[in-house]
C-alpha positions in Angstrom: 167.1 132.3 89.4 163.6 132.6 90.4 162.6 133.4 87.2 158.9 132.3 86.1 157.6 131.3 82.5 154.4 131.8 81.1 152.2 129.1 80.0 153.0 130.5 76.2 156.6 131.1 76.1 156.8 126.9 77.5 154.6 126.0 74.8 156.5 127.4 71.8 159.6 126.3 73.4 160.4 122.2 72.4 162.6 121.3 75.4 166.5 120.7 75.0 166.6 117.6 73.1 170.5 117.3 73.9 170.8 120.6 72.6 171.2 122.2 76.1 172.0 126.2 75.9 173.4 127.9 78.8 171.9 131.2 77.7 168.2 129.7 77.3 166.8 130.3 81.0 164.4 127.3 79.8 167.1 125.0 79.3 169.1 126.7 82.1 165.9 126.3 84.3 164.0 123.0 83.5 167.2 121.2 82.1 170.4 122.0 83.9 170.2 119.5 86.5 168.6 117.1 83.7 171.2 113.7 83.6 169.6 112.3 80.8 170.1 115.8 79.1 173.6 116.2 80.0 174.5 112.7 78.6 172.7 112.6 75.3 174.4 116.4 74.8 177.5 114.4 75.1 177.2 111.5 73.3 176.0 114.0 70.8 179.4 115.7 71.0 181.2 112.7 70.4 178.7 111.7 67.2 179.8 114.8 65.5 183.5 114.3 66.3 183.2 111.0 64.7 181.0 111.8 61.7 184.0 114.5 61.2 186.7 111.8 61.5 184.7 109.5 59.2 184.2 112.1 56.8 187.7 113.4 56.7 188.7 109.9 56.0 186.5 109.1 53.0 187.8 111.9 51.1 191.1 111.3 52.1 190.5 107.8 50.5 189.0 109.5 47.1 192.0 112.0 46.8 194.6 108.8 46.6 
């Protein structure tokens, strides 16, 4: 993986954010060994589960 970016291709790309992408050699590169990244792109997981959960609840709540 001794892959190399130019300065233009890192500049149009906005880091992972949480949203780490195993296909994105930038992500796969700069963030893959990235804690911070790994944990936010979990507790992101679980936000979504839960929004779901939340969600599926409210309208269970309107259909009764």
């Amino acid at each position: 993986m001794n892959k190399t970016f130019d300065k233009k291709t890192l500049d149009n790309h906005i880091e992972c954010f949480s949203n780490f992408n195993k296909t994105d050699p930038i992500c796969t590169k700069l963030c893959a060994i990235n804690i911070r990244c790994a944990i936010e792109s979990d507790q992101q997981d679980r936000m979504e589960i839960l929004e779901d959960l939340v969600a599926s609840e409210v309208m269970f709540m309107k259909i009764q």
